[in-house]
N, C-alpha and C positions, 0 to 999 in steps of 0.2 A: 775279603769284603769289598775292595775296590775294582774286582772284576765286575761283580753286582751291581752298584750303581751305579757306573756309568751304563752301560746296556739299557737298564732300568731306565734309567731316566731318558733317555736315547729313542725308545719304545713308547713310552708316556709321550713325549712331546711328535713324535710319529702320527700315536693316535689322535692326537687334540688336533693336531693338524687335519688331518684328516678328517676328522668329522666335523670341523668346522668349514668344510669344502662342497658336503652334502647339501641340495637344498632341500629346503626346512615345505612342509606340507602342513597347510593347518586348513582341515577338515570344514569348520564351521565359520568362516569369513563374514562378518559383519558387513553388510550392504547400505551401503549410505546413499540417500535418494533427495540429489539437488530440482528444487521447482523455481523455477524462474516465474516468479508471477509479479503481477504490474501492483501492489495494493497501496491503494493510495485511502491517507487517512482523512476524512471529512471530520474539520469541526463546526459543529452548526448550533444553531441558537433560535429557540421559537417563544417571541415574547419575551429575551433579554435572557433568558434561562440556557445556559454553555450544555453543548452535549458533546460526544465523539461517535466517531461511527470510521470501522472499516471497510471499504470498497472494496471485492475482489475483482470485482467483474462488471460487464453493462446489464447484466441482470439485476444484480444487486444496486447498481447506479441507478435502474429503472423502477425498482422496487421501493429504494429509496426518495426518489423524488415525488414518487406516487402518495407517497404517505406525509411527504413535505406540503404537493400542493394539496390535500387536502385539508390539510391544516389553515394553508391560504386561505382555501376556501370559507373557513370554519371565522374567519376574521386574525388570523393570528398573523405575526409579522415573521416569515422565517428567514433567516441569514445562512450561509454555507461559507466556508472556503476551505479549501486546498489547507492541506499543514505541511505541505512542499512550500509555499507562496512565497517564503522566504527569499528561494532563489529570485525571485521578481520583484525584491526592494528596489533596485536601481533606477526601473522602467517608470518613464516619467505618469507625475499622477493625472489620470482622466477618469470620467465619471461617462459612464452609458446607458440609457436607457432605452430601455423595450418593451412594447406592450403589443399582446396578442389575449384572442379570443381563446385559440385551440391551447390545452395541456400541452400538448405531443411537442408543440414550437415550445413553450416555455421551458420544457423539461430541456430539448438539445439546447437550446440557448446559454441554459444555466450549464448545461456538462461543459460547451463548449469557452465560457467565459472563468468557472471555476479553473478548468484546465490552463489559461490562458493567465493564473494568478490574480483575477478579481477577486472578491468578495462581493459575493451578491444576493442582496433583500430580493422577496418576493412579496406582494401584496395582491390581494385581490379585491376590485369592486363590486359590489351585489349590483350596486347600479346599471351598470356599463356592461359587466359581465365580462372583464377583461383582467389578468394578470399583468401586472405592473412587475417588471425585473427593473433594477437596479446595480451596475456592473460597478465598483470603484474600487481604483486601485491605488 
């Protein structure tokens, strides 16, 4: 009997060895798909009322300010900021203001002052016919 298993066993661990030496093939690989995208979250407020809104794009940034100033226009007070802005607690506090006729300036203004970690009102006078921004930080 003791011819047996040693051999045996001898053979057995031969084999393990060996087939843990093959590489392994596996047919149906799971593909995992990284997007590096910029999306920044807007929270905004029109008439004191909190909303959220996520940004993917300048499309959507343009889509969305489009529906902001219209609201201006409507008499409403709307507010935007960044919910990154945090990082820009340190930066000492100032207040800016801008006032233009054309959309198109009011809208880069606010992209570019949101990005910049203000917080920024938008008003509009029927009067005057001007957009009033308001940048503070």
């Amino acid at each position: 009997m003791k011819k047996y298993i040693i051999p045996a066993t001898l053979l057995v661990m031969i084999s393990l060895t060996s087939v843990s030496c093959k590489k392994e093939t596996i047919a149906n690989q799971p593909t995992a798909h990284v997007e590096n995208c910029n999306t920044r979250i807007i929270q905004y407020s029109v008439n004191g009322q909190t909303y959220h809104r996520a940004i993917l794009n300048d499309d959507d940034w343009n889509t969305f300010m489009s529906s902001m100033l219209a609201l201006a226009r409507e008499g409403y007070i709307v507010t935007i900021m960044d919910e990154n802005r945090s990082l820009y607690e340190n930066c000492p506090k100032e207040t800016v203001t801008f006032t233009t006729k054309n959309e198109d300036e009011a809208n880069q203004w606010a992209f570019k002052k949101t990005l910049e970690g203000y917080v920024v009102e938008i008003t509009f006078n029927r009067e005057t016919g001007e957009f009033t921004c308001i940048a503070n930080r």
